[in-house]
C-alpha positions as CSV (number, residue, x, y, z in Angstrom):
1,X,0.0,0.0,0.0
2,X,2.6,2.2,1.1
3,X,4.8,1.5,-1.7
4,X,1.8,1.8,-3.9
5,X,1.6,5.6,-2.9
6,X,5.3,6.5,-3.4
7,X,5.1,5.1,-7.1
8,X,2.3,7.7,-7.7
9,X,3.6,10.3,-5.9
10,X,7.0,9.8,-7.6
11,X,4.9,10.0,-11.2
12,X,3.0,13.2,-10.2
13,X,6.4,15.0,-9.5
14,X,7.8,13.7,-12.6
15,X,4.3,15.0,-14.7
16,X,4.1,17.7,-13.2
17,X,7.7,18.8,-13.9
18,X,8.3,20.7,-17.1
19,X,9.4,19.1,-20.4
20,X,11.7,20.1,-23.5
21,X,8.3,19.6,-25.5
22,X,7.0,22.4,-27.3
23,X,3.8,24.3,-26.0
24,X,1.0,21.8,-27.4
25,X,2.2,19.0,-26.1
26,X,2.4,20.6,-22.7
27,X,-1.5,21.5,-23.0
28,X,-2.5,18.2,-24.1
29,X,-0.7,16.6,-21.3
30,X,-1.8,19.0,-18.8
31,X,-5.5,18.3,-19.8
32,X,-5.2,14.7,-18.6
33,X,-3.9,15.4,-15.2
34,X,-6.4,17.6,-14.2
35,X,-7.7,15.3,-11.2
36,X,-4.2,14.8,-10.0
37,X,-3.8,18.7,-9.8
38,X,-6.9,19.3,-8.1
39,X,-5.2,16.9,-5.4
40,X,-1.4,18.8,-5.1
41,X,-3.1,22.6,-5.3
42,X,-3.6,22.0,-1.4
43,X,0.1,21.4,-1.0
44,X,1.2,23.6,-3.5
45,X,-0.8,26.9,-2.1
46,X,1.0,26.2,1.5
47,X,4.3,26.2,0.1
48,X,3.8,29.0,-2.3
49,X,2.1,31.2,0.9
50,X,5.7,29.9,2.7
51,X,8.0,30.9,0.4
52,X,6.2,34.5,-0.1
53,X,6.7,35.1,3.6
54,X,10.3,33.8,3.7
55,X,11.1,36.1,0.0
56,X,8.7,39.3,1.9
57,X,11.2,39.2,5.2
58,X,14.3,38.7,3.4
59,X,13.7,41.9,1.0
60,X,12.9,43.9,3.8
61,X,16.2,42.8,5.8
62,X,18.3,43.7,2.6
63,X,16.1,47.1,1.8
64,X,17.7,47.9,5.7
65,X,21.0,46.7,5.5
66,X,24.1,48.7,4.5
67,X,26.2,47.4,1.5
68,X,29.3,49.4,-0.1
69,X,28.1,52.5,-2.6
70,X,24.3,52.2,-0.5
71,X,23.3,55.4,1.1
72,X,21.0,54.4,3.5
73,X,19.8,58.1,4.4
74,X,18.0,57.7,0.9
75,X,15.2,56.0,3.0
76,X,15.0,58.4,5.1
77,X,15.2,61.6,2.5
78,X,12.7,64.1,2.3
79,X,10.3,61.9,-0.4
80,X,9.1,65.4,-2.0
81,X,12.2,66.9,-2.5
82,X,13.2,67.1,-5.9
83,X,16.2,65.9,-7.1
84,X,19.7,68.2,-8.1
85,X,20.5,68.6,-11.2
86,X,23.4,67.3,-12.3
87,X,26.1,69.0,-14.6
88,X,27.6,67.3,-17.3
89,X,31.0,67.3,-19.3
90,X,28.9,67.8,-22.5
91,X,29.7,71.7,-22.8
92,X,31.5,72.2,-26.3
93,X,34.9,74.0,-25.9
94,X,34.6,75.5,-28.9
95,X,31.1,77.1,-27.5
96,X,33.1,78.4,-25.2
97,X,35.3,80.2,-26.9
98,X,33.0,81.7,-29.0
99,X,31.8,84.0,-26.3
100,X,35.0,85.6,-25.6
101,X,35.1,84.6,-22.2
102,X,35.1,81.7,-19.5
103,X,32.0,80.4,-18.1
104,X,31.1,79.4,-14.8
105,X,28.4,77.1,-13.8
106,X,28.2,76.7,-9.4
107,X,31.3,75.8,-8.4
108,X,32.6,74.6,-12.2
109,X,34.8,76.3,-15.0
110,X,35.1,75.9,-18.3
111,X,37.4,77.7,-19.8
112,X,38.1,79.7,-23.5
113,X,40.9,77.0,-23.9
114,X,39.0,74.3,-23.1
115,X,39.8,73.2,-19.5
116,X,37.2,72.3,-17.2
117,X,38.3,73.2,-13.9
118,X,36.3,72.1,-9.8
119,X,36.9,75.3,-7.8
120,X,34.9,74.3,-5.0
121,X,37.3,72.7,-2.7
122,X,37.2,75.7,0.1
123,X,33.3,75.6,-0.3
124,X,30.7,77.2,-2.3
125,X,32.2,79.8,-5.4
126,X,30.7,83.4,-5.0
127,X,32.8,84.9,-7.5
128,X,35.7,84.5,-10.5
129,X,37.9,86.5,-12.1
130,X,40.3,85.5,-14.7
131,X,43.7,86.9,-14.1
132,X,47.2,86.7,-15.3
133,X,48.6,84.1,-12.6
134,X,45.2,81.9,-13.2
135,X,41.8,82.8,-11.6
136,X,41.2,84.5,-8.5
137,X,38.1,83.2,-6.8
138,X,36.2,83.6,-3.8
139,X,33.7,82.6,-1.4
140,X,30.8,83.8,0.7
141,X,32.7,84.0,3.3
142,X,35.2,86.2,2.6
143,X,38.0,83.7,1.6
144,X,40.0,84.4,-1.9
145,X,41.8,82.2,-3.8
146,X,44.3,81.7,-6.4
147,X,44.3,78.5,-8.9
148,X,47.4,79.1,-10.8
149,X,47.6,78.1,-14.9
150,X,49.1,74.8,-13.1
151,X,49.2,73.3,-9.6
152,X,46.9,73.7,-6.6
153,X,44.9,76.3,-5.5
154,X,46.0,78.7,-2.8
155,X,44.6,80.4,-0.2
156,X,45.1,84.5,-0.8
157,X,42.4,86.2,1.8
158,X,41.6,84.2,5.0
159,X,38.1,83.4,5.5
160,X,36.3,87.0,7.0
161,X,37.9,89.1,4.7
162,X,37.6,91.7,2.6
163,X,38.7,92.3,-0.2
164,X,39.4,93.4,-4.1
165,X,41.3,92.9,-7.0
166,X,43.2,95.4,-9.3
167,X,42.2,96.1,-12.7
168,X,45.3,94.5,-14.1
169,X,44.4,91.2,-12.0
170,X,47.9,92.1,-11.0
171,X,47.2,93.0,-7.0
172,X,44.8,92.4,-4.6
173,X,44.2,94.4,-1.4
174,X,42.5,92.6,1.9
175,X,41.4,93.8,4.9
176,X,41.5,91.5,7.8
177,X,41.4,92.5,11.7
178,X,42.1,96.0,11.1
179,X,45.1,95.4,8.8
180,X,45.1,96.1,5.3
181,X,47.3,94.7,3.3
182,X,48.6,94.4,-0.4
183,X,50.0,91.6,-2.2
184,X,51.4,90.7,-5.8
185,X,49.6,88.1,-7.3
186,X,51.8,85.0,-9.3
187,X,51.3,81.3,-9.9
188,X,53.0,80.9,-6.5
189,X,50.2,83.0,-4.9
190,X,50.3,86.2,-2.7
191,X,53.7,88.1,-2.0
192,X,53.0,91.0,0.2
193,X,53.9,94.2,-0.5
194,X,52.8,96.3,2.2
195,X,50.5,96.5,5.1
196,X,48.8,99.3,7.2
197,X,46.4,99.6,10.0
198,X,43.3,100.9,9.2
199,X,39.8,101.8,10.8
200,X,37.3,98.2,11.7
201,X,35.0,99.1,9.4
202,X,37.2,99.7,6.3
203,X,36.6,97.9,3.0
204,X,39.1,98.1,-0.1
205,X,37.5,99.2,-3.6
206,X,40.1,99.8,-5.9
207,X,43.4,99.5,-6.6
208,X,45.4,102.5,-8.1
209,X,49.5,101.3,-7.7
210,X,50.3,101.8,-4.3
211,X,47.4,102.8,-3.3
212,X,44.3,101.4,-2.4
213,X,40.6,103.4,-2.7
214,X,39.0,102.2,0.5
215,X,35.2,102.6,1.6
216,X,34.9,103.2,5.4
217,X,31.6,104.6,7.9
218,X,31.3,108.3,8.2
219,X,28.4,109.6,10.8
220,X,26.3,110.1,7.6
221,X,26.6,107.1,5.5
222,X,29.4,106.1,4.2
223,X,32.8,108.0,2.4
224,X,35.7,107.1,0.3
225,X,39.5,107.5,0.3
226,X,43.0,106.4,-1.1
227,X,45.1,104.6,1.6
228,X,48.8,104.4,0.9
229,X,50.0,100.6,1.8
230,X,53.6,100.9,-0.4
231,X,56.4,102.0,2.1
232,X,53.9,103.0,4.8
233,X,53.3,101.3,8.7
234,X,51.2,102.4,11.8
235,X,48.0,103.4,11.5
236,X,46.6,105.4,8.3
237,X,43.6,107.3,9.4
238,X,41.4,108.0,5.9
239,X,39.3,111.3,5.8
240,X,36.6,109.2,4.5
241,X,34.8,111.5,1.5
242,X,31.3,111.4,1.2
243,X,30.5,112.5,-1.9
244,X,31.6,109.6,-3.8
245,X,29.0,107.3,-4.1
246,X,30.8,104.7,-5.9
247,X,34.0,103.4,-8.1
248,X,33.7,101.9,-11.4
249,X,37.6,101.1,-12.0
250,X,40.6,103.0,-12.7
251,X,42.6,105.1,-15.4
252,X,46.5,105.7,-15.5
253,X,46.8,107.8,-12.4
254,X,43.6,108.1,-11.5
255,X,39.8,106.1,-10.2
256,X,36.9,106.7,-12.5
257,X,33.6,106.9,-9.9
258,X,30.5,108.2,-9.2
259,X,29.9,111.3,-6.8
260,X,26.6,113.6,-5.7
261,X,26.4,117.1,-6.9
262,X,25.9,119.9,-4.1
263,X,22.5,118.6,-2.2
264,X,22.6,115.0,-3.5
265,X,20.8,115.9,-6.3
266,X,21.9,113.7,-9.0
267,X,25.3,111.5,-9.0
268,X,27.7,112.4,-11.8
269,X,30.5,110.6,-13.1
270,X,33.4,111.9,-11.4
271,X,37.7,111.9,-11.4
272,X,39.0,110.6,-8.5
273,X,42.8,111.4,-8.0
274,X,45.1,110.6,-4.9
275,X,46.4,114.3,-3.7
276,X,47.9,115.1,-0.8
277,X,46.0,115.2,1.4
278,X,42.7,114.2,0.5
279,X,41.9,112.6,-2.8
280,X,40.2,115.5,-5.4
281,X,37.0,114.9,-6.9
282,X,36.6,116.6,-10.6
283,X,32.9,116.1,-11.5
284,X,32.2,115.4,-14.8
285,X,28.7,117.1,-17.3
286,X,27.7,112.9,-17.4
287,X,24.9,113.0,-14.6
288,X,21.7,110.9,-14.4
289,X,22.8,107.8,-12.9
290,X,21.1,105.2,-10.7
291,X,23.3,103.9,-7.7
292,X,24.1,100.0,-9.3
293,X,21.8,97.1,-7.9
294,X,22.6,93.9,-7.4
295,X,23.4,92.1,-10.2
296,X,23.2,95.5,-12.4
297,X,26.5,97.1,-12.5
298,X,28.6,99.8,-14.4
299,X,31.9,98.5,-15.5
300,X,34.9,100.5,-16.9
301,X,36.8,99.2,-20.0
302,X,40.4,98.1,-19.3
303,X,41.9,101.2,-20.3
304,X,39.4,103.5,-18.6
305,X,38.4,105.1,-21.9
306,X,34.4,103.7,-22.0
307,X,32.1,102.9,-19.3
308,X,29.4,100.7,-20.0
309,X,26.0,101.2,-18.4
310,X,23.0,99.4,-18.4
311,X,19.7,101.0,-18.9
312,X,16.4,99.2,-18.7
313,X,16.7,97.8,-22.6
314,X,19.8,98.9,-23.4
315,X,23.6,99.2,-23.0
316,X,25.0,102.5,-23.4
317,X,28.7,103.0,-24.2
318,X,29.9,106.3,-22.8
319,X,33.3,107.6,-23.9
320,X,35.2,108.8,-20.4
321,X,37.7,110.9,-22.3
322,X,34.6,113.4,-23.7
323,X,32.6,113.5,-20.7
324,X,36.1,114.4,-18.2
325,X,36.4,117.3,-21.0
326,X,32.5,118.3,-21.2
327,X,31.8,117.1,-24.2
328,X,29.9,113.5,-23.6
329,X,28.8,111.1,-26.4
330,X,27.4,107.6,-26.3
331,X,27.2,104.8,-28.3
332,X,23.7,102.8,-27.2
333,X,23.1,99.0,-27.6
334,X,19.8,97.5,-27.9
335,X,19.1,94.7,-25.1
336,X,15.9,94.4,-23.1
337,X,17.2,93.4,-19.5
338,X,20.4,93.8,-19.7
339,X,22.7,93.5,-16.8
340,X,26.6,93.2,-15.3
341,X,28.4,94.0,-18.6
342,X,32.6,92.4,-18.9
343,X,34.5,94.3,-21.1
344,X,36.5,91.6,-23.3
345,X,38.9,94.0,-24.6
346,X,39.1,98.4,-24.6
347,X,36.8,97.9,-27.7
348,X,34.1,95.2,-26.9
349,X,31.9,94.4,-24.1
350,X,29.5,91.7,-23.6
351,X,26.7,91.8,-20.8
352,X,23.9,88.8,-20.2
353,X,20.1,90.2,-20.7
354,X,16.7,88.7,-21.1
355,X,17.4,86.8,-24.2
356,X,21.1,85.6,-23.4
357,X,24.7,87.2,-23.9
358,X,24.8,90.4,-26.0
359,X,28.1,92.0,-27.4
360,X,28.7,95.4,-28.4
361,X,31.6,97.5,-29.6
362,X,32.4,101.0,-29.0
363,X,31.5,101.3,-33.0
364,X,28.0,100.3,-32.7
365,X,28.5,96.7,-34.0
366,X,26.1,94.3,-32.1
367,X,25.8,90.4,-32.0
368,X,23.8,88.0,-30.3
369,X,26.1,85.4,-28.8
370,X,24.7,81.8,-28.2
371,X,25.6,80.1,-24.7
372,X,25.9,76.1,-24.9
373,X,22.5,74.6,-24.2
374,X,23.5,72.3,-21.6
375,X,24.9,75.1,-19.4
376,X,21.4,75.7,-18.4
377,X,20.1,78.4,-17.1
378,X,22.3,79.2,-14.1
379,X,25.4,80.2,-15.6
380,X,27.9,83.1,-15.1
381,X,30.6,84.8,-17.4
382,X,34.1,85.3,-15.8
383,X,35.1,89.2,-16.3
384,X,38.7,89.4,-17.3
385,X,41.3,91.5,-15.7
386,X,44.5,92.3,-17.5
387,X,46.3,89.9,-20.4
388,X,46.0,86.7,-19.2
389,X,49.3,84.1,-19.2
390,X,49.2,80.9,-21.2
């Protein structure tokens, strides 16, 4: 009896298993077993329900286990948060150059001559310039440094700084705990030059050869002044001016800015020279401007001979040398929205605006430039300061 069972049990399993037959065979066979199938489904159906618990545990022991490359805080990650986007290699060099200068996308560079440099090693990139030694960068912070042509980055302003650059990209100044200091910059980094005491609340603008066109607090706002660093030590004590309103760059021996008429009326651009012993403001017939907003700037051309200034929808190009003699003129760019014009040389200025980058020359020519698609949409140009090195 009981060996009788075992031979039919045996011949279920083998039935029941599939064969190297093709699909109407299987049917045909499957038709006569029907009765024997009603009599397994009890067995079958426990150890299916079995094995779907066992299968059901084990994925949810491995879902919570850590394995090498698993982040397990994805579990616990905001599920509505949406995810950042990533940016790619796929930016053509050639694109690039086209537009005259380096672009910056976050913390990323890609350069005119096709290098694609990381600057975010001391933490979120605030600003860029392109400079002679390599490119001068900074944070939020207050920190500035240098990434040479070749090699490592350096630090050049400690973190809680302040600080600018000179219109050559040659010098920087940086004030840090009452000290303000000035240093060449090279591919090795910073080489002092000189260092003064100054005032806490003291902020360097401009750099003029040995000197430095600082901001500082006055009991009315706020006032500027040339601080001699070259050759000087103790304390420099700046009769801080304030009529100037603001510095745009410099000219051979002198700072281009802006300055209030008598009664704050209406800023003008202005001369600003470094005589003894208060700077002298000459005040030019070139009045009507707005003091710059964020991300809306006037910007002098590397010579100091045009100033570009943007103007609801357009850019006007205003020749320095015919407004410091009376005699302004203006050459005016069509751009709706445009906004922080780079001059690429004395002649030729490109600025972002609504519709992407515009450039204009200080003839009237004007061209839409076309920025690589995959850049996105948060991108920056790098202004360049002085003739860079290769």
């Amino acid at each position: 009896m009981i060996e009788e069972r075992l031979r039919e049990a045996f011949q279920d399993r083998v039935e029941l298993t599939p064969a190297g037959s093709d699909r109407a065979d299987q049917i045909i066979r499957r038709t006569g077993r029907s009765r024997r199938w009603r009599r397994v489904g009890t067995s079958f159906a426990a150890v299916l329900a079995f094995a779907s618990l066992l299968g059901g545990a084990l994925g949810w022991k491995l879902l919570h286990t850590t394995h090498t490359g698993y982040n397990s805080s994805v579990l616990s990650a905001d599920p509505t948060a949406l995810p950042e986007p990533q940016v790619t290699a796929s930016i053509n060099p050639h694109d690039v150059a086209s537009l005259g200068l380096d672009l910056r996308i976050g913390d990323l560079l890609w350069t005119t001559d096709g290098r694609r440099l990381d600057l975010g090693a001391h933490g979120d990139v605030d600003v860029v310039y392109r400079v002679p030694a390599g490119w001068l960068y900074g944070n939020a912070s207050g920190g500035a440094y240098l990434q040479p042509v070749d090699g490592r980055s350096v630090e050049v302003a400690p973190e809680g700084s302040r600080w600018t650059v000179g219109d050559d990209g040659q010098r920087i100044a940086v004030v840090t705990d009452n000290q303000l200091a000035m240093a060449d910059l090279t591919r090795e980094g910073a080489k002092r030059v000189g260092i003064v005491n100054v005032p806490a609340d003291t902020a360097p603008t401009a750099v003029l050869g040995d000197r430095v066109l600082a901001t500082g607090k006055v009991s009315s706002g706020r006032g500027y002044e040339f601080v001699t660093v070259v050759g000087q030590s103790g304390w420099a004590d700046p009769s801080w001016n304030p009529v100037v309103s603001g510095v745009l760059g410099t000219r051979s021996d002198a700072a281009v800015g802006l300055a209030w008429t008598t009664g704050e009326k209406e800023l003008c651009l202005a001369s600003l020279r470094p005589d003894s012993p208060v700077m002298s403001v000459t005040m030019t017939k070139l009045c009507g401007f707005e003091s710059p907003g964020e991300g809306v700037t006037n910007n002098l051309s590397p010579d100091g001979g045009w100033l570009a200034e943007p103007a609801g929808d357009q850019l006007r190009l205003h020749n320095v040398d015919n407004a410091l003699i009376g005699t302004p003129t203006a050459k005016v760019c069509a751009a709706a929205g445009v906004r922080s014009p780079i001059w690429v040389d004395n002649r030729t200025v490109v600025a972002t605006y609504d519709d992407g980058v515009i450039r204009c020359q200080t003839d009237g020519t004007r061209k839409v430039l076309e920025v690589p698609a995959s850049a996105g949409s948060n991108w920056n140009l790098v202004p360049r300061l002085g003739r860079a090195e290769g």
